[in-house]
SEGULO-300329 format. One record per atom (N, C-alpha, C, O): atom name; residue number from 1; x, y negated, z negated. Coordinates in pm, 1 decimal, m for minus. Layout:
REM SEGULO-300329
<pt site="CA" pos="NUM" u="X" v="Y" w="Z"/>
...
//
This chain:
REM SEGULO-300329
<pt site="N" pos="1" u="m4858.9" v="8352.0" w="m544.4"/>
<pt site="CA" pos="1" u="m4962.8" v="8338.6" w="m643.6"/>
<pt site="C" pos="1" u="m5012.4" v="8194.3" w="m641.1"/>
<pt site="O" pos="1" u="m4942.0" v="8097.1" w="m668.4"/>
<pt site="N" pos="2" u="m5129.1" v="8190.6" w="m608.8"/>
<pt site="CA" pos="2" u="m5219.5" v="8031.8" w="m666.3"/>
<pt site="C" pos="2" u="m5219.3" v="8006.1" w="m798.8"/>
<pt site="O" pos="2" u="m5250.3" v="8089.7" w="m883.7"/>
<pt site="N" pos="3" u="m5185.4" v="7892.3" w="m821.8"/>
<pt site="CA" pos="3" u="m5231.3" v="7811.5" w="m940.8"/>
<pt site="C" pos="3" u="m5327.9" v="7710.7" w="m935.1"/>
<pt site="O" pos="3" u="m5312.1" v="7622.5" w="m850.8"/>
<pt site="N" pos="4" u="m5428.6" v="7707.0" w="m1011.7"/>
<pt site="CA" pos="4" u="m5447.4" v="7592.4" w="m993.9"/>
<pt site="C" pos="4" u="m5405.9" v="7468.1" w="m1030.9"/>
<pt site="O" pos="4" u="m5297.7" v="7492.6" w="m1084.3"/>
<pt site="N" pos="5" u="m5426.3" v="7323.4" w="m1038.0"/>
<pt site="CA" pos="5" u="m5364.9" v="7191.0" w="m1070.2"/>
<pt site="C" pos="5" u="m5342.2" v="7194.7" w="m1225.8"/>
<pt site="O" pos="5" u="m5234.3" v="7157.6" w="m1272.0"/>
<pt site="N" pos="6" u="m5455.5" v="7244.5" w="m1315.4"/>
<pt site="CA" pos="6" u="m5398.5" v="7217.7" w="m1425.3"/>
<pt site="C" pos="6" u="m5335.9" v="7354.1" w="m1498.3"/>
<pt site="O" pos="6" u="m5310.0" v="7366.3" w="m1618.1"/>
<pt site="N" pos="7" u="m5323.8" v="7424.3" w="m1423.6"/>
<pt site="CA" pos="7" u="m5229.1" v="7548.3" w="m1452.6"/>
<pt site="C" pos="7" u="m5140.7" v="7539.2" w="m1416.6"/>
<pt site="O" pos="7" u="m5081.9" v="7643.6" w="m1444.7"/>
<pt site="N" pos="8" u="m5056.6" v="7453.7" w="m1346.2"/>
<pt site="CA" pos="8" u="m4930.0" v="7419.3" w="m1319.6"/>
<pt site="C" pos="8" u="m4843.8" v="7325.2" w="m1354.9"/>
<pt site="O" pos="8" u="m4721.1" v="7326.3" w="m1344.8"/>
<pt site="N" pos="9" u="m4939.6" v="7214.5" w="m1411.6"/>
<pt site="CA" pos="9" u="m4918.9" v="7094.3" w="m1498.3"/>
<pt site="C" pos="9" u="m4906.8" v="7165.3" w="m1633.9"/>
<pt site="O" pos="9" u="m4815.4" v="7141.3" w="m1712.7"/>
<pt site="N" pos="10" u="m4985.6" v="7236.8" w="m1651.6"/>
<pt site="CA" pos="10" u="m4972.6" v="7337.2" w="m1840.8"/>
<pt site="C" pos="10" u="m4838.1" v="7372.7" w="m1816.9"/>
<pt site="O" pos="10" u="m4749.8" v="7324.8" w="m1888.0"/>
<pt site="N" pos="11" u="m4805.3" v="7470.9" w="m1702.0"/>
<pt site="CA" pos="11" u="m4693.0" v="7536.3" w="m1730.1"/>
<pt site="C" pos="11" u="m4539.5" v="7468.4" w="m1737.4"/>
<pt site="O" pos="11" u="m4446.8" v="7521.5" w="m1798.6"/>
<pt site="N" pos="12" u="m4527.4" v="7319.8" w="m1651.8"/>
<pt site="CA" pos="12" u="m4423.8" v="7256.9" w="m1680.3"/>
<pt site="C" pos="12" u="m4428.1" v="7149.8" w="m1831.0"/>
<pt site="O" pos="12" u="m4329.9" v="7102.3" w="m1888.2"/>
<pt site="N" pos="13" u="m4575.3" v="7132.9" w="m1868.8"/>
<pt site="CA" pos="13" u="m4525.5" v="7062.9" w="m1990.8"/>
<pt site="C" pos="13" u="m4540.9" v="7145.0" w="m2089.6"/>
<pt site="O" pos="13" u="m4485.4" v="7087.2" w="m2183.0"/>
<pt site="N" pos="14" u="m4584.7" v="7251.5" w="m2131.0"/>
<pt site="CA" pos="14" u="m4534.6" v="7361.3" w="m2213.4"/>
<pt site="C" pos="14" u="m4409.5" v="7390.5" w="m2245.7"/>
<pt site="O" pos="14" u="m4373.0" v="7398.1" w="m2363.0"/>
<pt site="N" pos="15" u="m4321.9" v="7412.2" w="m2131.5"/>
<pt site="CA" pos="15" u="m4206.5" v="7447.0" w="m2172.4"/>
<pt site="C" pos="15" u="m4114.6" v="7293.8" w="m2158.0"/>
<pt site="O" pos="15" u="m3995.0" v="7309.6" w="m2182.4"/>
<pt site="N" pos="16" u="m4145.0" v="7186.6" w="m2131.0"/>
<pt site="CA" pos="16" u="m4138.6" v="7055.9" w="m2173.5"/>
<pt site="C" pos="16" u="m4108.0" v="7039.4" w="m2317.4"/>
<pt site="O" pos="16" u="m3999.7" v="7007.1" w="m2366.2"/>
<pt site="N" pos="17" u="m4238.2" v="7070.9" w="m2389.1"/>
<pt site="CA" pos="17" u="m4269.0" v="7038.5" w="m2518.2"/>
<pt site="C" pos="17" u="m4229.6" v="7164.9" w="m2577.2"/>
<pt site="O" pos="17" u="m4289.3" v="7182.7" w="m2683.4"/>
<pt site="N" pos="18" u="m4158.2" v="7249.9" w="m2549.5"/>
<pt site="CA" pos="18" u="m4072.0" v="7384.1" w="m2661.6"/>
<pt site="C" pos="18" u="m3934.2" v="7319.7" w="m2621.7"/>
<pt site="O" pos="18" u="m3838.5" v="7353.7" w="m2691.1"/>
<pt site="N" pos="19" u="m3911.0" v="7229.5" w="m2516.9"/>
<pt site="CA" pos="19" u="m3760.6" v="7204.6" w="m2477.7"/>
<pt site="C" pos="19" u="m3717.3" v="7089.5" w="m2630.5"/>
<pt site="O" pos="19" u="m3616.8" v="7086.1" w="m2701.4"/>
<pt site="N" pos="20" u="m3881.6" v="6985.3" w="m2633.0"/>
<pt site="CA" pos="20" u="m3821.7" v="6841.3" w="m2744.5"/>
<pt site="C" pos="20" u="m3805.5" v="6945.8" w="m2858.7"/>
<pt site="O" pos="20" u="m3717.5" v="6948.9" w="m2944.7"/>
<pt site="N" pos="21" u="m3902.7" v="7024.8" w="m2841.5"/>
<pt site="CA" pos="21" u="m3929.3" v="7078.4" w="m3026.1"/>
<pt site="C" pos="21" u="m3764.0" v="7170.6" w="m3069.8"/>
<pt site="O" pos="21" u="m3706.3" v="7186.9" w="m3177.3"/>
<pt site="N" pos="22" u="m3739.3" v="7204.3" w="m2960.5"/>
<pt site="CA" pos="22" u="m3591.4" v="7280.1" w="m3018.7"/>
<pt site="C" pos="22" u="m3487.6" v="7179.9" w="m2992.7"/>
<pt site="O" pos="22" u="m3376.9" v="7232.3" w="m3005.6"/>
<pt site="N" pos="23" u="m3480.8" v="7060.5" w="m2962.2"/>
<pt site="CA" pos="23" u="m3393.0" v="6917.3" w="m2973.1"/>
<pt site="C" pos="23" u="m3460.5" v="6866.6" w="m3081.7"/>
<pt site="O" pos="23" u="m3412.1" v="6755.0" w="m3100.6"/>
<pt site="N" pos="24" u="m3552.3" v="6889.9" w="m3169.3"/>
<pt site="CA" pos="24" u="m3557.6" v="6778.4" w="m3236.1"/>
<pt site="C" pos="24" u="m3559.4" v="6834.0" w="m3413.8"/>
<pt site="O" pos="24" u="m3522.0" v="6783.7" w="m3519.8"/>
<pt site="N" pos="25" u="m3615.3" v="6945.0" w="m3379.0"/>
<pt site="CA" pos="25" u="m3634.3" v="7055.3" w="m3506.4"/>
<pt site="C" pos="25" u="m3559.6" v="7201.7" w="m3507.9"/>
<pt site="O" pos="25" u="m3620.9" v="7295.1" w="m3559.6"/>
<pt site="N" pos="26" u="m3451.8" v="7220.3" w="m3462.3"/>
<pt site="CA" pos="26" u="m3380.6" v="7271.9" w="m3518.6"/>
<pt site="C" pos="26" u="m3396.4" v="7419.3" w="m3586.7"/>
<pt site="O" pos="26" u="m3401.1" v="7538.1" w="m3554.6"/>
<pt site="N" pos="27" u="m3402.9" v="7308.5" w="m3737.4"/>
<pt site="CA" pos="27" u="m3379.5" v="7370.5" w="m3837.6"/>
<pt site="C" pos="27" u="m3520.4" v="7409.5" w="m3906.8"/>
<pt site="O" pos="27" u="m3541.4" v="7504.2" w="m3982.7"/>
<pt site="N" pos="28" u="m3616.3" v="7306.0" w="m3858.0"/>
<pt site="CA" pos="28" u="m3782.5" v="7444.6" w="m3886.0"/>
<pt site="C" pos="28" u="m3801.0" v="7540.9" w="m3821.2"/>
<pt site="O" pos="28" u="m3864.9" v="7635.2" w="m3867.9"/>
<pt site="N" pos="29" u="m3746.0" v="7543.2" w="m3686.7"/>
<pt site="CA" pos="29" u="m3742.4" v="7664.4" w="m3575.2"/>
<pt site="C" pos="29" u="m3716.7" v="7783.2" w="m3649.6"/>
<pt site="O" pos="29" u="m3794.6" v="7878.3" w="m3656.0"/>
<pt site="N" pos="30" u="m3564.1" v="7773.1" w="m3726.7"/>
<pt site="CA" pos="30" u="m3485.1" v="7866.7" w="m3800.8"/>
<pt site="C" pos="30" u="m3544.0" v="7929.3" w="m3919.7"/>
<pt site="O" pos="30" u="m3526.2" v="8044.6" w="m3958.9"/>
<pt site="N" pos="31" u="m3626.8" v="7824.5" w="m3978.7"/>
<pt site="CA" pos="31" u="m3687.4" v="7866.7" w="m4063.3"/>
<pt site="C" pos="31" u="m3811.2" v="7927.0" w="m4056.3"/>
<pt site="O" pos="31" u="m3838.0" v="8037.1" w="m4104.4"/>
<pt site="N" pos="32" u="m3893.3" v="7848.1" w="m3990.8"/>
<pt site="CA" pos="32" u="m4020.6" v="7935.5" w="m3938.2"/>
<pt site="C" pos="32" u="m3971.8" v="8077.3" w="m3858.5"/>
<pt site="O" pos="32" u="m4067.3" v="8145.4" w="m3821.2"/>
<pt site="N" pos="33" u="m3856.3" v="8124.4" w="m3831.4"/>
<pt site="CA" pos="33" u="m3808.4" v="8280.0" w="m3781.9"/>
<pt site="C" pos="33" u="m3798.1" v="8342.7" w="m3935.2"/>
<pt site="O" pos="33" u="m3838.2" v="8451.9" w="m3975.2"/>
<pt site="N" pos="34" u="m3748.7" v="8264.8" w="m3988.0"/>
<pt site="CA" pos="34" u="m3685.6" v="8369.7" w="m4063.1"/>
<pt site="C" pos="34" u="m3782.8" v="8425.7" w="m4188.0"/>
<pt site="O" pos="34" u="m3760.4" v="8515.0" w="m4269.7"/>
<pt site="N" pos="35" u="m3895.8" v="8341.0" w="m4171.6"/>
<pt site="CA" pos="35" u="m4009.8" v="8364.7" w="m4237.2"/>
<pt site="C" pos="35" u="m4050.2" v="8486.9" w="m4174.7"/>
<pt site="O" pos="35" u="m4030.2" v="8593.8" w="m4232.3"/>
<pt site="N" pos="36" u="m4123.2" v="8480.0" w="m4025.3"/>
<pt site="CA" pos="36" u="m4131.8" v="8565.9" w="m3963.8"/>
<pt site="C" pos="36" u="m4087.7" v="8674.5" w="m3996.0"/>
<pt site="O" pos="36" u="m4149.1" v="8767.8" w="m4047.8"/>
<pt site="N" pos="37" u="m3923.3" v="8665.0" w="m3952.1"/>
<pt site="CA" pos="37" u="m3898.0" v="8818.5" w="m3972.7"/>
<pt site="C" pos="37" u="m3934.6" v="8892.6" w="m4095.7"/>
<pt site="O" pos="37" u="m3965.8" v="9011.6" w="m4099.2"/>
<pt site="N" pos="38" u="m3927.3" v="8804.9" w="m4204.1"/>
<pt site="CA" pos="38" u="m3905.7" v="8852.8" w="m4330.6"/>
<pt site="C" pos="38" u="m4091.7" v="8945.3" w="m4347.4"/>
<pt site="O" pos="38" u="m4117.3" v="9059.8" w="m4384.6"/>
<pt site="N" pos="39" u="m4159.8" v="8863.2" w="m4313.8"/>
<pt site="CA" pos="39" u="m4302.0" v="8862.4" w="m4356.0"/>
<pt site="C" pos="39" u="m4382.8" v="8982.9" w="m4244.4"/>
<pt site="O" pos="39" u="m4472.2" v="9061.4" w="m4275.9"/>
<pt site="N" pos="40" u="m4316.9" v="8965.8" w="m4106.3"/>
<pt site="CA" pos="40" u="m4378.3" v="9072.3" w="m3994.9"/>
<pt site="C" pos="40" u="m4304.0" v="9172.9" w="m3975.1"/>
<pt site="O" pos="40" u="m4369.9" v="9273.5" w="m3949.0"/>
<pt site="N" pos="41" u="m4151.9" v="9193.8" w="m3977.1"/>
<pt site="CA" pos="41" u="m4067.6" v="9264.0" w="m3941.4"/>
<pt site="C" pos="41" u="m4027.7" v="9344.3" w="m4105.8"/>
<pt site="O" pos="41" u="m3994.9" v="9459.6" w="m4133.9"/>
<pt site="N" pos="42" u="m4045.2" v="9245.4" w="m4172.9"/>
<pt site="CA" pos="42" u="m3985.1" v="9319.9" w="m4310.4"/>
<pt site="C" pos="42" u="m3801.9" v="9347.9" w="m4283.5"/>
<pt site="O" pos="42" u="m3757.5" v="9461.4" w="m4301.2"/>
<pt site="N" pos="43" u="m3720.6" v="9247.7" w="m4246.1"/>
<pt site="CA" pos="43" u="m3587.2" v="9238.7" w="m4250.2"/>
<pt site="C" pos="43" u="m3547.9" v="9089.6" w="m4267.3"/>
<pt site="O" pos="43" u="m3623.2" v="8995.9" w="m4240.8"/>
<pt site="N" pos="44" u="m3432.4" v="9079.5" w="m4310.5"/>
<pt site="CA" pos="44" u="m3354.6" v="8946.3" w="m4353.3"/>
<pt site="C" pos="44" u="m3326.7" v="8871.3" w="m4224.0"/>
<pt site="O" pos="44" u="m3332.6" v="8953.3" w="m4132.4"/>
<pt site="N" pos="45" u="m3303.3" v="8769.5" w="m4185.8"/>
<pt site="CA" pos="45" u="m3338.7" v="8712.2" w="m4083.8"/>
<pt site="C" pos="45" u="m3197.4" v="8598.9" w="m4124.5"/>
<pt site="O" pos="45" u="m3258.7" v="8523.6" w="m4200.2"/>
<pt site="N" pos="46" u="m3107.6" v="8563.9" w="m4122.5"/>
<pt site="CA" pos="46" u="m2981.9" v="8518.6" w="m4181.7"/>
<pt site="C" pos="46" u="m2864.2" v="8398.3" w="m4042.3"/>
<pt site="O" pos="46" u="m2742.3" v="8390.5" w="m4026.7"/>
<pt site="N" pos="47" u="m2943.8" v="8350.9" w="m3994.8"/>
<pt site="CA" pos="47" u="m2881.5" v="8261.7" w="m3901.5"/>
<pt site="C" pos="47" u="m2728.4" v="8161.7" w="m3946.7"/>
<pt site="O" pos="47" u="m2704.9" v="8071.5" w="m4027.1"/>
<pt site="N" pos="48" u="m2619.1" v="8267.9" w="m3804.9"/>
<pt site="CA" pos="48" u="m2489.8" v="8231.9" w="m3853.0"/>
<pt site="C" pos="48" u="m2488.9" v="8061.7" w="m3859.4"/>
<pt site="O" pos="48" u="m2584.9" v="7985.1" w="m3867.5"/>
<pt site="N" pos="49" u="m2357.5" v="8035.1" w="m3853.3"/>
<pt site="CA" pos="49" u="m2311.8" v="7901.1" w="m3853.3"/>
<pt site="C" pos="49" u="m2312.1" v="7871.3" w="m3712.5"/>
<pt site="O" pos="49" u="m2279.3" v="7959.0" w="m3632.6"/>
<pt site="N" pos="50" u="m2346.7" v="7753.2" w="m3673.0"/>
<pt site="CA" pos="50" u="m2367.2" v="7704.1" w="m3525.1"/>
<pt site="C" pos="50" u="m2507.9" v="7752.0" w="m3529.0"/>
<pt site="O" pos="50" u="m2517.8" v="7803.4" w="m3417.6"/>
<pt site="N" pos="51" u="m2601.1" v="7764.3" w="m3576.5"/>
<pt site="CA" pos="51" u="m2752.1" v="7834.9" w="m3501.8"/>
<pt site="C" pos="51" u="m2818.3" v="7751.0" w="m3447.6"/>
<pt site="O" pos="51" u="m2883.1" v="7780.1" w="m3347.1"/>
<pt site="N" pos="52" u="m2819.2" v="7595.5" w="m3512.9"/>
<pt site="CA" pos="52" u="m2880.8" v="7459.8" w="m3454.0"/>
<pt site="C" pos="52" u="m2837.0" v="7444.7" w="m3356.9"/>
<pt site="O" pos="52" u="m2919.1" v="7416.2" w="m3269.7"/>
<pt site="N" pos="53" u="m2736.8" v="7450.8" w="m3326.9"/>
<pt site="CA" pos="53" u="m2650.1" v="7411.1" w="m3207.6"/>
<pt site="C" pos="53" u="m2708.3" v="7501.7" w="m3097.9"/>
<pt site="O" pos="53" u="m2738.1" v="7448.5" w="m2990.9"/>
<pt site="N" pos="54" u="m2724.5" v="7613.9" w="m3112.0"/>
<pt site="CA" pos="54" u="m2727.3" v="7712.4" w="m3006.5"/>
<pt site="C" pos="54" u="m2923.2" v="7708.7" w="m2991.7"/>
<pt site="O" pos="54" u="m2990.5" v="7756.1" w="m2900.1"/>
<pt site="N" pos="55" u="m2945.8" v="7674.5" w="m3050.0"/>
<pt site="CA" pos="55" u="m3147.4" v="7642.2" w="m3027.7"/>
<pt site="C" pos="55" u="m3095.0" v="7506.6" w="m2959.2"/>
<pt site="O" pos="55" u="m3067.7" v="7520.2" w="m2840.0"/>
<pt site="N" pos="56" u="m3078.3" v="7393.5" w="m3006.7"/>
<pt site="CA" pos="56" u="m3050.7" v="7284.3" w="m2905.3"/>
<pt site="C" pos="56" u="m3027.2" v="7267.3" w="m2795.2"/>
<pt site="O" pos="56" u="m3066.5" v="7169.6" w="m2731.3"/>
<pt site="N" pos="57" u="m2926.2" v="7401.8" w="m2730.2"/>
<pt site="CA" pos="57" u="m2891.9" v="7462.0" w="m2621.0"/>
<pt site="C" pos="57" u="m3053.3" v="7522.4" w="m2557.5"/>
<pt site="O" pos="57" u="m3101.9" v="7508.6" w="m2445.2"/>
<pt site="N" pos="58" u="m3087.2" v="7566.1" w="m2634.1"/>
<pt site="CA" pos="58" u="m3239.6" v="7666.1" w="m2597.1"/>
<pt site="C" pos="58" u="m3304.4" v="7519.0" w="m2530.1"/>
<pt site="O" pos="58" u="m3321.7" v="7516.2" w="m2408.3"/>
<pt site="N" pos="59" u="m3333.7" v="7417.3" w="m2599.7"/>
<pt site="CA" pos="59" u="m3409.9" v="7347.4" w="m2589.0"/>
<pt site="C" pos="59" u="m3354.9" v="7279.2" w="m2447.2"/>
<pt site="O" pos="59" u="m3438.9" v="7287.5" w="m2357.6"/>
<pt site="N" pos="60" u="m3240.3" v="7218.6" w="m2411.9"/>
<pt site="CA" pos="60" u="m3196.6" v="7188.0" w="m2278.5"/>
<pt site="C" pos="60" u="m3243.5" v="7266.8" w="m2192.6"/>
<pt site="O" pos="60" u="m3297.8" v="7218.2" w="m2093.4"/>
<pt site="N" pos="61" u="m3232.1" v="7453.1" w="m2213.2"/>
<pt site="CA" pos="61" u="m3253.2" v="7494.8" w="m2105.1"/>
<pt site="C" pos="61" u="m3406.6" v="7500.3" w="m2056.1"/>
<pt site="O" pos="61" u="m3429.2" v="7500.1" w="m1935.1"/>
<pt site="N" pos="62" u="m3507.3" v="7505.0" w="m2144.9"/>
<pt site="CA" pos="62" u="m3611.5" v="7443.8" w="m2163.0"/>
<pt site="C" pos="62" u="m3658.0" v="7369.9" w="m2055.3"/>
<pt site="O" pos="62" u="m3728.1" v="7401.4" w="m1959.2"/>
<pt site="N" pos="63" u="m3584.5" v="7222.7" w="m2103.2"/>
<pt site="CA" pos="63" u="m3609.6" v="7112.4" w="m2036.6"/>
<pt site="C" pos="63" u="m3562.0" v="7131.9" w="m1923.2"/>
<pt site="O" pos="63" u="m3618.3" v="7067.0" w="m1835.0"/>
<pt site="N" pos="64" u="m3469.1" v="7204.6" w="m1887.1"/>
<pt site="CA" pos="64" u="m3430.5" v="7204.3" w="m1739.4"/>
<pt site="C" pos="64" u="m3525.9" v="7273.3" w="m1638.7"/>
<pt site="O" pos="64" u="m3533.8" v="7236.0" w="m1521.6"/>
<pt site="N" pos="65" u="m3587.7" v="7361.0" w="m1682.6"/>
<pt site="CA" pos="65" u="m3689.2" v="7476.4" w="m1658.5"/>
<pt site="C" pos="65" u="m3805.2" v="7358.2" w="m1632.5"/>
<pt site="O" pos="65" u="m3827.9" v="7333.1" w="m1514.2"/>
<pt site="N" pos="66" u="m3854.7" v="7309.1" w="m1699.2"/>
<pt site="CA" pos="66" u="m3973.9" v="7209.5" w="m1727.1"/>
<pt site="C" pos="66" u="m3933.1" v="7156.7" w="m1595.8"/>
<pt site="O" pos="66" u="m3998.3" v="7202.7" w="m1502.1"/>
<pt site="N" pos="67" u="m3803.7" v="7036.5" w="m1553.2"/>
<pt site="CA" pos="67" u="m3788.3" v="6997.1" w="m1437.7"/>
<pt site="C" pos="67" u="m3795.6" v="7075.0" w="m1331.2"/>
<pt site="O" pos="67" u="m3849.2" v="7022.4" w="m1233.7"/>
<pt site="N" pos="68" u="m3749.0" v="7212.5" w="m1315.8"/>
<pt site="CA" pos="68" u="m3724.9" v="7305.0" w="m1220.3"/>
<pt site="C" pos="68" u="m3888.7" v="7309.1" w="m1159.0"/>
<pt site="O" pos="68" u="m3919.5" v="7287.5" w="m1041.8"/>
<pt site="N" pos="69" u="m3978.9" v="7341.4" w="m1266.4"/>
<pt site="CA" pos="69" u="m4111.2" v="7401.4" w="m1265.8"/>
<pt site="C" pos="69" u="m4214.2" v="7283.0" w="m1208.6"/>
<pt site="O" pos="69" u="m4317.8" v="7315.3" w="m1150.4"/>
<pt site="N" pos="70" u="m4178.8" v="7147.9" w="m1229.1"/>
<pt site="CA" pos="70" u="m4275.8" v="7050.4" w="m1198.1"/>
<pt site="C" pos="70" u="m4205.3" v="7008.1" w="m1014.3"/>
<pt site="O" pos="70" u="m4265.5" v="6961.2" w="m917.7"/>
<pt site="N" pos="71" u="m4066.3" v="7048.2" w="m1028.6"/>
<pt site="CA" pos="71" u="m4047.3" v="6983.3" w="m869.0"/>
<pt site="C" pos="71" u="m4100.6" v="7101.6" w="m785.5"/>
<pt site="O" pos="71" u="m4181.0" v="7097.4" w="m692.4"/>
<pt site="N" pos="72" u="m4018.1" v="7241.7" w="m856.7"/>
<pt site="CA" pos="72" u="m4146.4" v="7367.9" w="m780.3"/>
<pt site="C" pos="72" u="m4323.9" v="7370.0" w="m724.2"/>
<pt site="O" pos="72" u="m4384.9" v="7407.5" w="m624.1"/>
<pt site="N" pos="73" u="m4356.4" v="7305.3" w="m856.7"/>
<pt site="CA" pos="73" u="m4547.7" v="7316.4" w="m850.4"/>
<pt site="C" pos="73" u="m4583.5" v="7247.6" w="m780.9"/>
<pt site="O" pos="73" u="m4682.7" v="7272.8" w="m712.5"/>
<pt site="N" pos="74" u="m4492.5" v="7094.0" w="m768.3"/>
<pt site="CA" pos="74" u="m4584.9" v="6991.0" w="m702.3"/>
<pt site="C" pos="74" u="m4569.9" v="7013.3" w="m542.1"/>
<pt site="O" pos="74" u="m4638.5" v="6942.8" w="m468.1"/>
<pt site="N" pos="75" u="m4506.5" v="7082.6" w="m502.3"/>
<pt site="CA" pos="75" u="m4475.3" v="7092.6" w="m360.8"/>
<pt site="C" pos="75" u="m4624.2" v="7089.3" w="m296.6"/>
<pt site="O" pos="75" u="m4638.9" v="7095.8" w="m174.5"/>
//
């Protein structure tokens, strides 16, 4: 598949910038879900203990993806 230049630059700093936002916010992530669920899904949305921790994790893998995707594109 072709991309073009700034469709490939979007796609590594996109998931760049979802990698800081789940290192840095957490706990609006959690909350902006649980709004969600509550408001679109119509169910309780109740994030155990450790949930920051495990989005923080999200967010590394993120960022690793972001690196994966920019040494991929630029070839």
């Amino acid at each position: 598949m072709r991309l073009a230049d700034t469709e490939r630059t979007a796609l590594w700093v996109a998931s760049g910038l979802a990698g800081v936002v789940h290192l840095l916010a957490p706990g609006v992530l959690l909350r902006l879900a649980s709004r969600a669920y509550r408001q679109v899904l119509a169910v309780e949305f109740d994030p155990k203990p450790g949930a920051k921790r495990r989005v923080r994790l999200v967010g590394v893998a993120f960022l690793a993806v972001a690196v994966a995707l920019r040494r991929l594109l630029d070839r």
